[in-house]
DSSP file (Angstrom, degrees, kcal/mol; ACC not computed):
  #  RESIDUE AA STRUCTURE BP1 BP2  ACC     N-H-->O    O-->H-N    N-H-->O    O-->H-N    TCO  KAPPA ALPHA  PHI   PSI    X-CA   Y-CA   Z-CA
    1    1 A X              0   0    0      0, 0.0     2,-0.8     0, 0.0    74,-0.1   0.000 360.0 360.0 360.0 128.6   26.5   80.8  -25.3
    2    2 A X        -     0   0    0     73,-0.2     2,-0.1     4,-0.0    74,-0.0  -0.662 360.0-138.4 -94.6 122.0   24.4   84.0  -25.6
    3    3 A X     >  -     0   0    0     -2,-0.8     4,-2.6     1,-0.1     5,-0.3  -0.286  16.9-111.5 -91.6-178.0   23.1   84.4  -28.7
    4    4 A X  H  > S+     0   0    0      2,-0.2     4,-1.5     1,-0.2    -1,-0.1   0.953 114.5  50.5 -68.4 -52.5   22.6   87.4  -31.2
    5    5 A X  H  > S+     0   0    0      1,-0.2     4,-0.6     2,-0.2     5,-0.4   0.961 114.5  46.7 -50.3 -45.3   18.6   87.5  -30.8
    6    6 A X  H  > S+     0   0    0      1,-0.2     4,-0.7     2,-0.1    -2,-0.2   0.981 107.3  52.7 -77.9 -26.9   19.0   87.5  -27.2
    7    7 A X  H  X S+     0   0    0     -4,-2.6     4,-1.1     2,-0.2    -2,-0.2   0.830 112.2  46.4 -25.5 -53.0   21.6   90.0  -27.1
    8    8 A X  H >X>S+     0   0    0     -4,-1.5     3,-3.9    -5,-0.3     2,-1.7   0.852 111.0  52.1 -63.8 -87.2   19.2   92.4  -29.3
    9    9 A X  H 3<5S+     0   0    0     -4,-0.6     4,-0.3     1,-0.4     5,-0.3   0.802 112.9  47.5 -25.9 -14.4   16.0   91.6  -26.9
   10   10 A X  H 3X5S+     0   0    0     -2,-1.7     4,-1.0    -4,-0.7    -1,-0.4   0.855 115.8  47.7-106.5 -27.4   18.4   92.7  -23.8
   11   11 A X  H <X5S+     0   0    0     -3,-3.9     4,-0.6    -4,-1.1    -2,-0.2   0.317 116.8  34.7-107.8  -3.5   19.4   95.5  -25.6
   12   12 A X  H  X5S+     0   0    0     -4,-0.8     4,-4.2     2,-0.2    -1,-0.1   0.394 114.2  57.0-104.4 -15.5   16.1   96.9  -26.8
   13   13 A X  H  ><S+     0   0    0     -5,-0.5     4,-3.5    -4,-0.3    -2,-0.2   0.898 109.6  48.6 -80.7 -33.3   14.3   95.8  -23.6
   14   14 A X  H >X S+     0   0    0     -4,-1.0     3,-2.0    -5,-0.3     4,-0.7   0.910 111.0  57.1 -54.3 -75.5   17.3   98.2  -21.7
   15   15 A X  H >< S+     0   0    0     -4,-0.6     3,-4.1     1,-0.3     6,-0.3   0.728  99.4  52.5   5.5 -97.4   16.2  100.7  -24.3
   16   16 A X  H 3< S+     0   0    0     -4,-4.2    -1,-0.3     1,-0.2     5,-0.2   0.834 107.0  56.8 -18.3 -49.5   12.6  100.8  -23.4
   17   17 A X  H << S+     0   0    0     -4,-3.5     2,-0.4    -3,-2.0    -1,-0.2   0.785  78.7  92.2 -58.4 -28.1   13.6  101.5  -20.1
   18   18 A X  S X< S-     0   0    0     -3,-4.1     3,-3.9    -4,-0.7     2,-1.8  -0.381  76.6-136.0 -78.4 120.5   15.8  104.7  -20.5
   19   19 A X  T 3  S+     0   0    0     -2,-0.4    -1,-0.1     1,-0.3    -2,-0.1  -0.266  97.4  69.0-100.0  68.0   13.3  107.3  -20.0
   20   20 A X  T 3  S+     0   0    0     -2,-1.8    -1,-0.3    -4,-0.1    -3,-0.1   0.082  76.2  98.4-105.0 -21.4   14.1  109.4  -22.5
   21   21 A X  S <  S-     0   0    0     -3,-3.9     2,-0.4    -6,-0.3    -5,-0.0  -0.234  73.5-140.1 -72.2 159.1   12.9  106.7  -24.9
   22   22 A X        -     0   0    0      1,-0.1    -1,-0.1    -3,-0.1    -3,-0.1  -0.876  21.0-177.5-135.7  96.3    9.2  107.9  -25.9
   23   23 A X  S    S+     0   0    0     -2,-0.4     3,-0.2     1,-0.3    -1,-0.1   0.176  74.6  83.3 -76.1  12.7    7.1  104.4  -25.9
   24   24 A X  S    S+     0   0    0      1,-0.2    -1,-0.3     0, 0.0     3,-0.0  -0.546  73.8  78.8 -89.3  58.5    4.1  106.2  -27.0
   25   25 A X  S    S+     0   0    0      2,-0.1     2,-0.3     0, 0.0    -1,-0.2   0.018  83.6  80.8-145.4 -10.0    5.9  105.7  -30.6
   26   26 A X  S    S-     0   0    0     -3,-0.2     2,-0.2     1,-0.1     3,-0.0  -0.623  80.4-135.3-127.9 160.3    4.6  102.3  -30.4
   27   27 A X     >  -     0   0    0     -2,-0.3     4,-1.5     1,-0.1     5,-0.2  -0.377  43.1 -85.9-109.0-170.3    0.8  101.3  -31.3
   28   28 A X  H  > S+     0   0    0      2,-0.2     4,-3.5    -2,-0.2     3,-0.2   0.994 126.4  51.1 -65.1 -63.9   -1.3   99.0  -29.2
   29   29 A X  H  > S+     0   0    0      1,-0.2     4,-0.9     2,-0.2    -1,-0.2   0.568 105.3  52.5  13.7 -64.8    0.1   95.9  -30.9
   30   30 A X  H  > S+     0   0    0      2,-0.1     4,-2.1     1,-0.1    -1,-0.2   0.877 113.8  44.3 -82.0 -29.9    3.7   96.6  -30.6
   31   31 A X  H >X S+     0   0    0     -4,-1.5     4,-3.8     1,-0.2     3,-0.7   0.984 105.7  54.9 -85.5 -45.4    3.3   97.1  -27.1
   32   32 A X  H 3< S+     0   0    0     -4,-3.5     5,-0.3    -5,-0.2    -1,-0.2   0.923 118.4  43.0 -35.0 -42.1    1.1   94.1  -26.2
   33   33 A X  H 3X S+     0   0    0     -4,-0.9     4,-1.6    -5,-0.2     3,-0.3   0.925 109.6  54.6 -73.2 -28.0    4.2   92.0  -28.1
   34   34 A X  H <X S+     0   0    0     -4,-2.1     4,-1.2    -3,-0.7     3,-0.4   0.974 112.8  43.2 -49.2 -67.4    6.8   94.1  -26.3
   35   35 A X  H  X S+     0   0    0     -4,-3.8     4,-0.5     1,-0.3    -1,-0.3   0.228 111.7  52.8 -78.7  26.3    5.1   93.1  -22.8
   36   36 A X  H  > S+     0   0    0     -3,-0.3     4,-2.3    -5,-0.3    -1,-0.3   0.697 108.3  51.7-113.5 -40.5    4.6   89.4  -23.8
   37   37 A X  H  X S+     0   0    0     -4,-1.6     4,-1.1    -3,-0.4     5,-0.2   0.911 113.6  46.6 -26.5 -70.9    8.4   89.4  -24.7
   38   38 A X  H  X S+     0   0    0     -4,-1.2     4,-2.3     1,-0.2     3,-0.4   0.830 111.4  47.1 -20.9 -81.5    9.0   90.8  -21.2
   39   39 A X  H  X S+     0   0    0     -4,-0.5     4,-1.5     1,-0.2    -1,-0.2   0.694 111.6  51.8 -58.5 -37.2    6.9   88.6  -19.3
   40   40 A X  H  X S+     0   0    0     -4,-2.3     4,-1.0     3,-0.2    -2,-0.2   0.760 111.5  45.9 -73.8 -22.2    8.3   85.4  -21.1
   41   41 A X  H  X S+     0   0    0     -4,-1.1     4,-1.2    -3,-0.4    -2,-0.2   0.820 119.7  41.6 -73.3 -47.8   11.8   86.3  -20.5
   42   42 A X  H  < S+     0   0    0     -4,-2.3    -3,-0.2    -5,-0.2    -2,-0.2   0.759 121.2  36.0 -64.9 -36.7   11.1   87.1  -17.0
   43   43 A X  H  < S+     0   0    0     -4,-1.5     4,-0.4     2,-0.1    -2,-0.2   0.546 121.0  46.9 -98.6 -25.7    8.7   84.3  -15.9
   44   44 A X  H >X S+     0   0    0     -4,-1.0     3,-2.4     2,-0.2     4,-2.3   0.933  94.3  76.1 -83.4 -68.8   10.5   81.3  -18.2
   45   45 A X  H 3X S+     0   0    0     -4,-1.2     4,-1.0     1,-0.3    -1,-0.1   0.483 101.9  34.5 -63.6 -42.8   13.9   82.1  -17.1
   46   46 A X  H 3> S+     0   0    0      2,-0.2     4,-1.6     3,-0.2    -1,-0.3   0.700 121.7  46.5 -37.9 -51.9   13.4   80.4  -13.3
   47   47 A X  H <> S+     0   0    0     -3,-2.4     4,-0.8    -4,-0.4     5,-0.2   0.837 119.1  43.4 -80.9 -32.8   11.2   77.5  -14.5
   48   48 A X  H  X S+     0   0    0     -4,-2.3     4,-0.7     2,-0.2    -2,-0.2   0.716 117.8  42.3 -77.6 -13.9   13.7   76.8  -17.6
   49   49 A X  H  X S+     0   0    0     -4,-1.0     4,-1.9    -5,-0.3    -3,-0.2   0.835 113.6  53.1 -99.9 -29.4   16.9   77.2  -15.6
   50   50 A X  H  X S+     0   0    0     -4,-1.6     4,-1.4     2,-0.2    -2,-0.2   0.744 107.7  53.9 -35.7 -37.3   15.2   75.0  -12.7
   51   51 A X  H  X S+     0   0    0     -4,-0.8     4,-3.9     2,-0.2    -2,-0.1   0.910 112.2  48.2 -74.6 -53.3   14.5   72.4  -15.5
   52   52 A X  H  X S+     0   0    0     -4,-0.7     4,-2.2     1,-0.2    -2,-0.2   0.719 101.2  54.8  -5.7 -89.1   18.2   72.6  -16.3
   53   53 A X  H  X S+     0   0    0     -4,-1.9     4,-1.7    32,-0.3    -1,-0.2   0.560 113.6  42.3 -53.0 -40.6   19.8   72.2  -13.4
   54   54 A X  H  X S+     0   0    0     -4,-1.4     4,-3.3     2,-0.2    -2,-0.2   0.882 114.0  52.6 -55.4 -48.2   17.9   68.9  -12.6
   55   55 A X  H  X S+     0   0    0     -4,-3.9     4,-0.8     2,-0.2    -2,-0.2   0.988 114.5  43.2 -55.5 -86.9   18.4   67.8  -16.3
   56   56 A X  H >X>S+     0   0    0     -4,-2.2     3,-3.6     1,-0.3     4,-0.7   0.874 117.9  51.3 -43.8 -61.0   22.6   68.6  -15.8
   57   57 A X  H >X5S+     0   0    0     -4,-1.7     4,-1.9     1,-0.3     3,-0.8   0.848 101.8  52.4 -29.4 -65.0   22.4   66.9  -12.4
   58   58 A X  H 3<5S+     0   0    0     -4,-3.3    -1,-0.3    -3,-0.2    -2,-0.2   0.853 120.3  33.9 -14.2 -50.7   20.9   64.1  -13.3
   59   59 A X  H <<5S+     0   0    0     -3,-3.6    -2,-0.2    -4,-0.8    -1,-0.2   0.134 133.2  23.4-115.4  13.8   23.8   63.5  -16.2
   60   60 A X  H X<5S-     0   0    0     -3,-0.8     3,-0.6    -4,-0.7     4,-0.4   0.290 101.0-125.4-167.1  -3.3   27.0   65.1  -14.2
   61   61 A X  G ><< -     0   0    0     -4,-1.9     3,-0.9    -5,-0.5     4,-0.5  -0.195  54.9 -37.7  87.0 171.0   26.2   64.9  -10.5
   62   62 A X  G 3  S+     0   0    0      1,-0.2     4,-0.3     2,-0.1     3,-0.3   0.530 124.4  67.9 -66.1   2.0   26.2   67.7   -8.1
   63   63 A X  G X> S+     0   0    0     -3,-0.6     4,-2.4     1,-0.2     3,-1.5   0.774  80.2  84.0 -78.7 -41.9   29.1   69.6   -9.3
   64   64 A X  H <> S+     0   0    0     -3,-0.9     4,-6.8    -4,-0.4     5,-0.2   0.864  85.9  55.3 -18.9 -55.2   27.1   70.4  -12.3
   65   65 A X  H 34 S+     0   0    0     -4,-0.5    -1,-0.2    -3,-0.3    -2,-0.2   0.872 108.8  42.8 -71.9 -20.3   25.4   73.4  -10.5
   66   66 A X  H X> S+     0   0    0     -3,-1.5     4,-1.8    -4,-0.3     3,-1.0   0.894 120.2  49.2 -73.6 -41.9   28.7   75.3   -9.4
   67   67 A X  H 3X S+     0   0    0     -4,-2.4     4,-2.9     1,-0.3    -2,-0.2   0.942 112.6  50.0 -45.2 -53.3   29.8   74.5  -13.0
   68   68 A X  H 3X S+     0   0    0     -4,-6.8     4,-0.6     1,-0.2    -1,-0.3   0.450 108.7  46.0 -73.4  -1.5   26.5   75.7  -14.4
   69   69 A X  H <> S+     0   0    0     -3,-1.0     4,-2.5    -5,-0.2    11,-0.6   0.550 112.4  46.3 -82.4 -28.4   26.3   78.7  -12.9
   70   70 A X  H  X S+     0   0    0     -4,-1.8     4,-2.2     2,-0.2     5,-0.4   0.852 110.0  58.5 -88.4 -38.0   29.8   80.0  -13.5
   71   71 A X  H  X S+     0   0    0     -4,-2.9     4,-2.6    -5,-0.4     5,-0.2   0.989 108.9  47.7 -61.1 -50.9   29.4   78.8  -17.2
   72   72 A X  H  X>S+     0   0    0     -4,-0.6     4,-3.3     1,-0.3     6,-0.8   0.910 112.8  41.4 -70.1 -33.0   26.4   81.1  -17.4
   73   73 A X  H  X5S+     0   0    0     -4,-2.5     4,-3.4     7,-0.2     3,-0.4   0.992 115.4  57.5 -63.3 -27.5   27.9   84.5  -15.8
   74   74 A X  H  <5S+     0   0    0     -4,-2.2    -2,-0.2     1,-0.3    -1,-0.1   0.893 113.9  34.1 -93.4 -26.2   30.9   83.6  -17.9
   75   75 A X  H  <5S+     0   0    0     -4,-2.6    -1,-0.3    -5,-0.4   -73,-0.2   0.870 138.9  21.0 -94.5 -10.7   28.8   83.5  -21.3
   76   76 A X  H  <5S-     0   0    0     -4,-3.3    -2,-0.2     2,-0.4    -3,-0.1   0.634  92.3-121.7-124.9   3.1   26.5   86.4  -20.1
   77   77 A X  S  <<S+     0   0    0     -4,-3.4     2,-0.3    -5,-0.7    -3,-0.1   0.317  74.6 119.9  95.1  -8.8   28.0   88.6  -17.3
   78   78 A X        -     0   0    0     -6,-0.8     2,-0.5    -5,-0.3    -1,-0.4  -0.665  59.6-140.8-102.7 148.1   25.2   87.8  -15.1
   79   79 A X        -     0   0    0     -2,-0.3     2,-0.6    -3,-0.1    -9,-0.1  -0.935  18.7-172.9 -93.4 112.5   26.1   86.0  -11.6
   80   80 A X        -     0   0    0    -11,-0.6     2,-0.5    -2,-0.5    -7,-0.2  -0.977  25.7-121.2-120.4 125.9   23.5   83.4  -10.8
   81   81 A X    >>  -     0   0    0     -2,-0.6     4,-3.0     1,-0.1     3,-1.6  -0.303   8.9-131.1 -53.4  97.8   24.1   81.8   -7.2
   82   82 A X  H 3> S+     0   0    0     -2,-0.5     4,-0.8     1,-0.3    -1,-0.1   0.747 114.0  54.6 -14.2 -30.0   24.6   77.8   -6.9
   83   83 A X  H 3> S+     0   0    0      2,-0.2     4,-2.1     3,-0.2    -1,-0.3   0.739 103.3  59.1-119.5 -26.6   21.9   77.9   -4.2
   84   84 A X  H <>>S+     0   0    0     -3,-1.6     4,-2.3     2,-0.2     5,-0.5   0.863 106.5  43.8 -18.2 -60.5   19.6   79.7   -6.7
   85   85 A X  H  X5S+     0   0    0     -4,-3.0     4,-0.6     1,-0.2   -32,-0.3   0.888 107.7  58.2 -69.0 -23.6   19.7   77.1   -9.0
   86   86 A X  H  X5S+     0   0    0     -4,-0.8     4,-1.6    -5,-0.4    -1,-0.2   0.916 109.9  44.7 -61.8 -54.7   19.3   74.6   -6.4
   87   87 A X  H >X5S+     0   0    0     -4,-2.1     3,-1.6     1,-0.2     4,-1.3   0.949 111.6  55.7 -52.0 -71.0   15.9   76.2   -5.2
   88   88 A X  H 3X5S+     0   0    0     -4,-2.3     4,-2.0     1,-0.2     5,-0.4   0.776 106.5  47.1 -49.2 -24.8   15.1   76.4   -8.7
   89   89 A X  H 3X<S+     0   0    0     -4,-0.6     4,-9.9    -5,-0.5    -1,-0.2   0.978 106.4  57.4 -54.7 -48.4   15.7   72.7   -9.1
   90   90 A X  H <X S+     0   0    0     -3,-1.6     4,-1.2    -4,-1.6     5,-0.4   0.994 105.7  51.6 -58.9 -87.2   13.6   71.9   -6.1
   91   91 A X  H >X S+     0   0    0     -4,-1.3     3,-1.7     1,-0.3     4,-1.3   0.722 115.4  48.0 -28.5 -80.5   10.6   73.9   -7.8
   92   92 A X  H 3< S+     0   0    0     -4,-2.0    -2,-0.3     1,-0.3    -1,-0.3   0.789 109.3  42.6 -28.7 -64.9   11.2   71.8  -10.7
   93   93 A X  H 3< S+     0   0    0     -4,-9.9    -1,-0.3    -5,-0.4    -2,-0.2   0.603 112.5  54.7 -88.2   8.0   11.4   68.6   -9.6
   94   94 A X  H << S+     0   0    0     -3,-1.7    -2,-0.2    -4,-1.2    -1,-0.2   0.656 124.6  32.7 -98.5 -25.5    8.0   68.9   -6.8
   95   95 A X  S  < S+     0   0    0     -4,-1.3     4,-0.2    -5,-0.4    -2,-0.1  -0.011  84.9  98.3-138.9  67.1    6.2   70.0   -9.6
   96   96 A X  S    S+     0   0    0      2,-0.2     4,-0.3     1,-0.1     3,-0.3   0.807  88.9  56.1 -92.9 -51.1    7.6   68.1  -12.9
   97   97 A X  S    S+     0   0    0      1,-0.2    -1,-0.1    -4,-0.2    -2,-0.1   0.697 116.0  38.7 -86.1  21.6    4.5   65.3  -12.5
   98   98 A X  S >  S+     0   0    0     -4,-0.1     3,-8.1     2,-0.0     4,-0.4   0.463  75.5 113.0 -87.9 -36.7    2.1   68.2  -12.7
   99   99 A X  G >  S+     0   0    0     -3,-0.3     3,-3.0     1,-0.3     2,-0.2   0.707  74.5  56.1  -5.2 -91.7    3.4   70.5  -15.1
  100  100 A X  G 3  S+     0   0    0      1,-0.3    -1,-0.3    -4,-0.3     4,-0.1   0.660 105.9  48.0 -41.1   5.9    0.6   70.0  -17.6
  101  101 A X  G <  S+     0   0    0     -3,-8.1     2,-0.6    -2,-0.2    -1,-0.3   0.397  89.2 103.1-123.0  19.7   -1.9   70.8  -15.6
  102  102 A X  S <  S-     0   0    0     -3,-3.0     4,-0.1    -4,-0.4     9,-0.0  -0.884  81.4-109.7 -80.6 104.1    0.0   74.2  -14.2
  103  103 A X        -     0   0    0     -2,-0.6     3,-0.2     1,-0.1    -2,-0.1  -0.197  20.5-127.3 -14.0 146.1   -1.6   77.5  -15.9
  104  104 A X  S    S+     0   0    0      1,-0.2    -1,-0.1    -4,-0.1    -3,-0.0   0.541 108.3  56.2 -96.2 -19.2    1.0   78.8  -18.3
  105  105 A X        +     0   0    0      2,-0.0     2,-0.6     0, 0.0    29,-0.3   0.115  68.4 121.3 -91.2  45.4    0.5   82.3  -16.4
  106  106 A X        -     0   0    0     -3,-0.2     2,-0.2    -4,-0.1    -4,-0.0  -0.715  66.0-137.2 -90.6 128.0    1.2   80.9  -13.2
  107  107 A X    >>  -     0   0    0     -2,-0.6     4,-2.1     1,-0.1     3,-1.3  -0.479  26.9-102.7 -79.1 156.5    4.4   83.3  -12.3
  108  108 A X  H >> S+     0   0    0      1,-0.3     4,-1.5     2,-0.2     3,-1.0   0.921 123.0  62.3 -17.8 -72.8    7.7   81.3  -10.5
  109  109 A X  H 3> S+     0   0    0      2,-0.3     4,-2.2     1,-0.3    -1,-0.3   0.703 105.3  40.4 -39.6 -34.5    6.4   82.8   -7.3
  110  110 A X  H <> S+     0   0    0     -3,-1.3     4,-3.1     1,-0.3    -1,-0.3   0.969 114.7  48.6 -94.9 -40.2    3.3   81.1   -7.5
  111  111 A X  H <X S+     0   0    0     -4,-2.1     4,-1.1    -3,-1.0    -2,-0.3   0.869 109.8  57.0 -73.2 -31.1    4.9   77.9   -8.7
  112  112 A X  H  < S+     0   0    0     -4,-1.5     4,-0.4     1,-0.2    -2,-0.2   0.937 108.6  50.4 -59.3 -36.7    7.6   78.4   -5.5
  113  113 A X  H >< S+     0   0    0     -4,-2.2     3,-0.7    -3,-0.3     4,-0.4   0.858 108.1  48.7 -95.5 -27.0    4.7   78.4   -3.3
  114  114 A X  H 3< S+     0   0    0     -4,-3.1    -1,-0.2    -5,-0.3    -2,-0.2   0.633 110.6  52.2 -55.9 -16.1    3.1   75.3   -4.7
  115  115 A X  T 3< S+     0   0    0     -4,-1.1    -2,-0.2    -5,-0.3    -1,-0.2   0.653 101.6  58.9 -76.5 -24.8    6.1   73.7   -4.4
  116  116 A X  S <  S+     0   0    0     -3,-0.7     2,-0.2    -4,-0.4    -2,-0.2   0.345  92.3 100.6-119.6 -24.0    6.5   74.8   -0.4
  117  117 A X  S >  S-     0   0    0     -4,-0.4     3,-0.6     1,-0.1    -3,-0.0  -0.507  83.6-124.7-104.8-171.0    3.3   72.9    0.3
  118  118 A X  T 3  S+     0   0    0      1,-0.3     2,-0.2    -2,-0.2    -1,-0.1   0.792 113.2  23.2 -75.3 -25.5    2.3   69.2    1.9
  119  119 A X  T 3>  +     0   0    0      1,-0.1     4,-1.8     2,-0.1    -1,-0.3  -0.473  56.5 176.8-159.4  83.8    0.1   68.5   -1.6
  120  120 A X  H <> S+     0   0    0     -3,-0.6     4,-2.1    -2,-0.2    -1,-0.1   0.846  93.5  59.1 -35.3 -45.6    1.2   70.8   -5.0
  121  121 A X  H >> S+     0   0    0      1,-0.2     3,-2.2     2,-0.2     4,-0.9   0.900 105.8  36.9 -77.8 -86.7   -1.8   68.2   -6.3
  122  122 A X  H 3> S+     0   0    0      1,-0.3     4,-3.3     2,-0.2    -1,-0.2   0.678 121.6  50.9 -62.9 -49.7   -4.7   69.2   -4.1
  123  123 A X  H 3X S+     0   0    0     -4,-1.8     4,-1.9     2,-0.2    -1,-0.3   0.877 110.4  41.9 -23.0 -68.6   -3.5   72.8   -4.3
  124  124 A X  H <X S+     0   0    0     -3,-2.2     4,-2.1    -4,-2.1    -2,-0.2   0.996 120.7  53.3 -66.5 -67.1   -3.1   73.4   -8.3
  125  125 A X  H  X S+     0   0    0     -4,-0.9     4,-2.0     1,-0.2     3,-0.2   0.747 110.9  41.1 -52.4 -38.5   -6.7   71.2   -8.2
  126  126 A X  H >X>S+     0   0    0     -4,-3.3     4,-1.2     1,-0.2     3,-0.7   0.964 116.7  50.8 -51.4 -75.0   -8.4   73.5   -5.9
  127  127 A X  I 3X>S+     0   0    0     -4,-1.9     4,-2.0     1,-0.3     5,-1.4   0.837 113.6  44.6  -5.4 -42.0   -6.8   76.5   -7.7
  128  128 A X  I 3<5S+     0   0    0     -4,-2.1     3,-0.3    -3,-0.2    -1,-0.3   0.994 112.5  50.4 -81.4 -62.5   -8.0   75.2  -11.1
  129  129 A X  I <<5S+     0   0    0     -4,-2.0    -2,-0.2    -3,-0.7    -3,-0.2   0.948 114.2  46.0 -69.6 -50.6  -11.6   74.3   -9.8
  130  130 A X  I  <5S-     0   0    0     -4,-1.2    -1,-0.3    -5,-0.1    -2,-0.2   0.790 110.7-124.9 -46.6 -41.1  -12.0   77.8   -8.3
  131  131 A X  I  << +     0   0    0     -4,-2.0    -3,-0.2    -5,-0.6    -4,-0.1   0.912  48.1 176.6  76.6  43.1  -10.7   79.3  -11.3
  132  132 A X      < -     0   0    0     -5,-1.4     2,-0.3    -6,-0.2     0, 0.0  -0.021  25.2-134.7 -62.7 164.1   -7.9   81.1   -9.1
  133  133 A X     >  -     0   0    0     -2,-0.0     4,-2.9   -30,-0.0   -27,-0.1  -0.824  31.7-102.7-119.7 170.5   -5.2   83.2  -10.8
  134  134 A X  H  > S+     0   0    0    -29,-0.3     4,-1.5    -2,-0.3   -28,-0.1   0.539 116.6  56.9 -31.2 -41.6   -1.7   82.6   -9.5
  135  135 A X  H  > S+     0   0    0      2,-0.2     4,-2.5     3,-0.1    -1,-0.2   0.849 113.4  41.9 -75.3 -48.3   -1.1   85.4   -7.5
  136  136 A X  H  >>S+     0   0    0      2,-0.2     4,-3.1     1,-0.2     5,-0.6   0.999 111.2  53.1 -66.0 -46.6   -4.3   84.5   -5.4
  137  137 A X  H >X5S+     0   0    0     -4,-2.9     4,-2.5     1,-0.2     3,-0.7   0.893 109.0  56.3 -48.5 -47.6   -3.5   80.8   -5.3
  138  138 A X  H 3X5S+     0   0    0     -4,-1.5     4,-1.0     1,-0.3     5,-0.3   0.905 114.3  36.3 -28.7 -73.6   -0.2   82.2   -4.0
  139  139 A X  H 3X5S+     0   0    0     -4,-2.5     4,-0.6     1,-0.3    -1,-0.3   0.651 106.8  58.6 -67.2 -24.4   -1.8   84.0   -1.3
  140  140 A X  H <X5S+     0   0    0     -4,-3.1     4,-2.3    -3,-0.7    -1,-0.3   0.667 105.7  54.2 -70.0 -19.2   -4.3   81.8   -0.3
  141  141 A X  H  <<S+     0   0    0     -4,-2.5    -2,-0.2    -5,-0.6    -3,-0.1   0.663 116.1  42.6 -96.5  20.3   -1.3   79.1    0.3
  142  142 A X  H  <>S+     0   0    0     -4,-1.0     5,-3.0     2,-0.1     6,-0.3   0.553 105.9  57.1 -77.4 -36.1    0.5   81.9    2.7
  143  143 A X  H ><5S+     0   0    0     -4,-0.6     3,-2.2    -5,-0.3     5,-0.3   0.956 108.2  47.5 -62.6 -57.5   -2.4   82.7    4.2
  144  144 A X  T 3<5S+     0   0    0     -4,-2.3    -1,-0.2     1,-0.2    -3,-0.1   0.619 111.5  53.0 -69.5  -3.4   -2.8   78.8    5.2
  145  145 A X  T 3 5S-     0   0    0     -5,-0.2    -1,-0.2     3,-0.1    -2,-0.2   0.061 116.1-115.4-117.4  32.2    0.6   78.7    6.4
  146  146 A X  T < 5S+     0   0    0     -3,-2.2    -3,-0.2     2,-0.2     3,-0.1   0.866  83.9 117.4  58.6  40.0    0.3   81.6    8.6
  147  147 A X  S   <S+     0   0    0     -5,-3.0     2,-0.3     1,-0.4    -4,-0.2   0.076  75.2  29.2-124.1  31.0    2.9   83.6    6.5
  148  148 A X  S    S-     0   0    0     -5,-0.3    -1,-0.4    -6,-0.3    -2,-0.2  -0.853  80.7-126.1 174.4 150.7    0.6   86.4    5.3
  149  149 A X        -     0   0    0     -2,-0.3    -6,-0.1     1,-0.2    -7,-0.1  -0.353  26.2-111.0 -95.3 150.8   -2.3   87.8    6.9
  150  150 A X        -     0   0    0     -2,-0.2     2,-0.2    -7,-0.1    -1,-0.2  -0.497  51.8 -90.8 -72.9 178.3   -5.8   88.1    5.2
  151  151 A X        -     0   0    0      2,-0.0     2,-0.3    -2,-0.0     0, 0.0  -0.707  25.1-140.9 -87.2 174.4   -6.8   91.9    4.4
  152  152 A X        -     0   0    0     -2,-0.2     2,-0.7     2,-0.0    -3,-0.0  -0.834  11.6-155.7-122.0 137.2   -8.5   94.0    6.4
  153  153 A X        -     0   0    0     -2,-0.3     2,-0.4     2,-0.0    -2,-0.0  -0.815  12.2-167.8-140.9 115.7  -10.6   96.0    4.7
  154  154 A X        -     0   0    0     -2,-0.7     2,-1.1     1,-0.0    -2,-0.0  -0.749  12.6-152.1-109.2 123.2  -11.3   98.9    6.4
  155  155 A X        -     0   0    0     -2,-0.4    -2,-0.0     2,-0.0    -1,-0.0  -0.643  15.3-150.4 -87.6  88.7  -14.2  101.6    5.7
  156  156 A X        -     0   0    0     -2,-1.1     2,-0.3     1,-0.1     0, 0.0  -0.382  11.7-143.0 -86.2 144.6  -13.4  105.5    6.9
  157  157 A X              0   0    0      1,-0.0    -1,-0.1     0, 0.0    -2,-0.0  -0.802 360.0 360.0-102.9 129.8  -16.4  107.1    7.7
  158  158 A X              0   0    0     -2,-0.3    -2,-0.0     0, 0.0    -1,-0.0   0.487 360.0 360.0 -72.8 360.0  -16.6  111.4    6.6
């Protein structure tokens, strides 16, 4: 069921977007709340629907997830893929006995790619002791599984 606050928030955030709108109308403040809005909606929505899907699974079997996906385009319009939700489960359930110890700005992505290695544990701690952000921990655990390159950082001479 979609409710009337999220309905506004999808309908203000579409707003923003239309670039006629003039978001210099907005003070430092609003905007910081705007983008925290934004970011929660955006980054939540993958770890909460992951959570979900495991949850419904659990309590209804696998059928749950074609069921839960069609229930959600049907209350919000949006199509979310059975095999979505399944990845998102999978993320969910490799790092449900870690959770508390995840940064809360760790994006999806970064939690997909802790999820995708041999030890989420040994990972998050290094991450954590290093004092890593998400995006690097992300890229250092591509880097070590030879799916992303280091840079190159190259100096042109005048």
């Amino acid at each position: 069921m979609v409710t009337m606050d999220s309905q506004i928030t999808q309908k203000m955030f579409h707003k923003l977007l239309d670039p006629e709108f003039d978001m210099g109308a907005f003070d430092y403040d609003t905007c910081v709340g705007l983008a925290s809005e934004a970011v929660e909606s955006r980054e939540l929505y993958q770890k909460v629907l992951g959570k979900m899907t495991h949850t419904l699974t659990l309590k209804h079997g696998e059928k749950a997830v074609s069921n839960f996906a069609q229930g959600i385009e049907n209350a919000t319009g949006y199509k979310v893929k059975p095999s979505s939700l399944r990845v998102y489960r999978w993320v969910y359930q490799k790092l449900e006995p870690m959770l508390d110890k995840i940064p809360a700005d760790f994006s999806y992505l970064c939690w997909r790619d802790l999820a995708g290695t041999d030890d989420p544990e040994g990972w998050l701690g290094r991450a954590i002791s290093e004092g890593m952000s998400g995006s690097q921990l992300g890229r250092e655990i591509r880097i070590a599984r030879g799916s992303q390159r280091e840079a190159k950082i190259v100096v042109c001479e005048k």
